[in-house]
TORPAVO-671217 format. One record per residue (C-alpha): x, y, z. Coordinates in steps of 0.25 Angstrom, whole numbers, plus 2048, in hexadecimal, padded with zeros to 3 digits. Layout:
<recs>
XYZ/...
</recs>
This chain:
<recs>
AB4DECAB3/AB1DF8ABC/ABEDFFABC/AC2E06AC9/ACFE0EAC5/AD8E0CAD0/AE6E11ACB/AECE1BAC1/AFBE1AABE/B02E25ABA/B11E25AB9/B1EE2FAB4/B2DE2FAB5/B33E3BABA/B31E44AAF/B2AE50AB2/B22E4FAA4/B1AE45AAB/B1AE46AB9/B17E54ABD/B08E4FAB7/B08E45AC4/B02E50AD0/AF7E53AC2/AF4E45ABE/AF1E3FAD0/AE7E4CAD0/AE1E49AC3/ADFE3AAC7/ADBE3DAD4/AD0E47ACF/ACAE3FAC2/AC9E31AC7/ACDE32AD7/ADAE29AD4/AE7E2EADA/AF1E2AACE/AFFE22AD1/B0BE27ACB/B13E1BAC7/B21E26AC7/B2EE20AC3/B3CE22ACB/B47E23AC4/B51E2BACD/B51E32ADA/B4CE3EAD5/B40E37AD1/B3EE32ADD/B3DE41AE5/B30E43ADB/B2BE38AE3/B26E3FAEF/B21E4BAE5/B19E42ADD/B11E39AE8/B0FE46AEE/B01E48AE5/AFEE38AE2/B04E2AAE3/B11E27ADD/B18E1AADA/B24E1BAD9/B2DE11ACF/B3CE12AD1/B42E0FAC4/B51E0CABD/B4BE07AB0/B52E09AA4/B47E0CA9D/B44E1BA99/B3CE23AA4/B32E26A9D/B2FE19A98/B2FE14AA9/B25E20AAB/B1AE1BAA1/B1DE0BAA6/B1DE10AB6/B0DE11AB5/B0DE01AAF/B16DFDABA/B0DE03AC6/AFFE00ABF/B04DEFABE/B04DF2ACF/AF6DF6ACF/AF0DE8AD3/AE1DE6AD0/ADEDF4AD0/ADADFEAC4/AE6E05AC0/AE6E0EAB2/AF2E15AAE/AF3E23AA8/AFDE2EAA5/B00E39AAE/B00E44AA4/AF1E42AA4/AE4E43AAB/AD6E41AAA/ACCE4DAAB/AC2E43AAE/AC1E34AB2/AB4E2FAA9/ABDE2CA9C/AC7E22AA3/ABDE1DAAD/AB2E1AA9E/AC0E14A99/AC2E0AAA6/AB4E04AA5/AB9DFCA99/AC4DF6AA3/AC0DE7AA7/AC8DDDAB1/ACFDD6AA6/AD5DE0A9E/ADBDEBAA0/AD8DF9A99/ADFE03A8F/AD8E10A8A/ADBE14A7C/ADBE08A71/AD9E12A66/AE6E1BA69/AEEE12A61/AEFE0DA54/AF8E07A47/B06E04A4F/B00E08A5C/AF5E00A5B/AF3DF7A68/AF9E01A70/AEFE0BA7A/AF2E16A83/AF7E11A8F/AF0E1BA97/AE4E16A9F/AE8E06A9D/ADFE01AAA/AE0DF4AB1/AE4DEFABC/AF1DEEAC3/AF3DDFAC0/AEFDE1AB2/AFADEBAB0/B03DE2AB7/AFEDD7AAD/B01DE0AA1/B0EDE6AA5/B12DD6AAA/B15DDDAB8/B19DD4AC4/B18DD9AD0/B22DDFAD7/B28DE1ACB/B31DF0ACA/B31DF9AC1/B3CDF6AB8/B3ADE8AB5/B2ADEBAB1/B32DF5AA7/B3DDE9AA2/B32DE0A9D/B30DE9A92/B3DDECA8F/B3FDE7A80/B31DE7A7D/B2EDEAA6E/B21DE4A69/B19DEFA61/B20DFBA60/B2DDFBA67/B28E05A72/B25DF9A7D/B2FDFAA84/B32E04A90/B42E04A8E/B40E0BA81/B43E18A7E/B36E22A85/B31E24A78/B32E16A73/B29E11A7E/B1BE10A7E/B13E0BA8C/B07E08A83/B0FE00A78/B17DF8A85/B06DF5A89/B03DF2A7B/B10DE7A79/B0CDE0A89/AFDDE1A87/AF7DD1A86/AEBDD2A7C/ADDDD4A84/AE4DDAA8F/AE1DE7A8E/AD4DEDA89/AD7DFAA81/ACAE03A7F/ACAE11A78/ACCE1EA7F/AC2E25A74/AC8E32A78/ACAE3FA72/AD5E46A74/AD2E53A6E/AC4E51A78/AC8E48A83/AD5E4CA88/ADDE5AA8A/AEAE54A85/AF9E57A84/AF9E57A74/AEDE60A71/AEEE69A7F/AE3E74A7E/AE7E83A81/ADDE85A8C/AD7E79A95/AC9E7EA9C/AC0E75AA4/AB6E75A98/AC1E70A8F/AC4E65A98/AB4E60A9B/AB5E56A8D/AC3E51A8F/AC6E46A99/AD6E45A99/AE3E4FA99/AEFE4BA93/AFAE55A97/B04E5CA8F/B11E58A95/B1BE5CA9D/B10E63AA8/B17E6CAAC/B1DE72A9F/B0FE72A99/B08E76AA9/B02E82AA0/AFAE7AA98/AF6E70AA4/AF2E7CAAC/AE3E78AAC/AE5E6CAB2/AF2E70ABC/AE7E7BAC1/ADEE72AC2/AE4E67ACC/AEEE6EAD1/AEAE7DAD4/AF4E80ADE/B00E7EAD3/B04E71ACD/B0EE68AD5/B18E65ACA/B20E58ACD/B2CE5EAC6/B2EE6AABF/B33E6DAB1/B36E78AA9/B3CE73A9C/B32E6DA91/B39E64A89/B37E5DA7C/B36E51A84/B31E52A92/B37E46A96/B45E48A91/B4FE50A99/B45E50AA5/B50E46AAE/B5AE53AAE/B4FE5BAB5/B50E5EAC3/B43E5BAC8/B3CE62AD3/B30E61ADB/B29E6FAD9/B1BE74ADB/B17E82AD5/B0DE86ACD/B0FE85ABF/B10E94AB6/
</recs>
């Protein structure tokens, strides 16, 4: 089947380690493969929902208002699921929004392995020995009624009881389940436990990450347009803002004028995510320094 990429699904909490990346990622979307992305962006509280206006300033947000129990964190990686089972017959792929593509042919050669039946996960050699079976969740593809099929979404269904049907759930490795702590949770192990066999056809990515990608682990001390010819994706060091420095290539490139930073930090910690509820958020725009 001729894929005709019709959605990208993106999605964050309110932490400013991920959500800054949002006005980046709808440019580079927009510029790669002429898709505006959707931001799948959990409420939790009040405060969360003044970014609301901010945020669907540069793209199209959908906004899931949420009480759950479950760790934020976890609800911002399961928000993207929850949107893409709403997609209906079209295309829909899901991606992280701390990345971007430089060009479109790598994903677009992926997506011509994608046929009616099944749908499509990138990567079936990242995982191995107690991992094995498991793939990166970025780029699965299908259609909206596919994800709906996978995740066992009804429609009209909200938010929190699509996340208490995995509640409990411990068939591999323990990290299935979304009320677990952050880092005992895993999107891809929850795919891997839900999965029916032939459901989901898993091809190699056959990347190079020291050639293909420009990416947060090994980032280079100088980016240059020559640099950038070979590689076809960019995963960023993260928070942005604290790393805006090393990012500067890119921020330069889209946003010229200054970058439009959703919120503002000025405290790395060890864990970005951890203390980042007792910030007072603010909607700035300045250039960074």
């Amino acid at each position: 089947m001729k894929s005709k990429l019709t959605n990208v699904i993106l999605s964050s909490d309110s932490s400013p380690a991920f959500l800054n990346f949002w006005p980046l990622a709808v440019k580079a979307w927009e510029k790669v493969f002429a898709i505006s992305p959707i931001l799948a962006f959990v409420v939790a509280n009040e405060r969360d929902e003044r970014l609301l206006p901010r945020l669907m300033g540069f793209g199209r947000v959908v906004p899931i208002f949420s009480n759950s129990l479950a760790p934020i964190q976890n609800q911002g990686k399961m928000a993207r699921w929850f949107i893409a089972c709403q997609m209906g017959d079209s295309v829909t792929t899901i991606d992280d929004i701390d990345s971007i593509f430089l060009n479109s042919e790598y994903l677009l050669d992926k997506l011509q392995y994608l046929d009616k039946e099944m749908m499509l996960g990138i990567g079936s050699e990242v995982y191995s020995g107690p991992d094995f079976g498991k793939f990166p969740a970025t780029n699965l593809t299908g259609t909206g009624n596919q994800f709906a099929k996978l995740f066992n979404y009804e429609a009209q269904m909200n938010f929190e009881s699509f996340l208490l049907q995995f509640n409990g759930l411990h068939l591999f490795d323990g990290k299935e389940n979304p009320f677990n702590r952050p880092r005992n949770f895993s999107d891809e192990s929850l795919i891997r436990a839900i999965t029916p066999p032939g459901f989901i056809k898993v091809i190699p990515r056959n990347l190079d990450t020291d050639l293909d990608w420009v990416d947060r682990l090994n980032w280079p001390s100088y980016i240059y347009p020559e640099f950038l010819e070979s590689r076809c994706i960019v995963n960023f060091p993260r928070p942005l803002f604290e790393n805006r420095k090393k990012a500067k290539y890119f921020l330069d490139e889209y946003f010229p004028e200054g970058y439009p930073w959703i919120v503002k930090r000025r405290t790395l910690k060890k864990n970005p995510d951890s203390n980042f509820s007792r910030l007072k958020l603010k909607l700035t725009h300045f250039k960074y320094n």
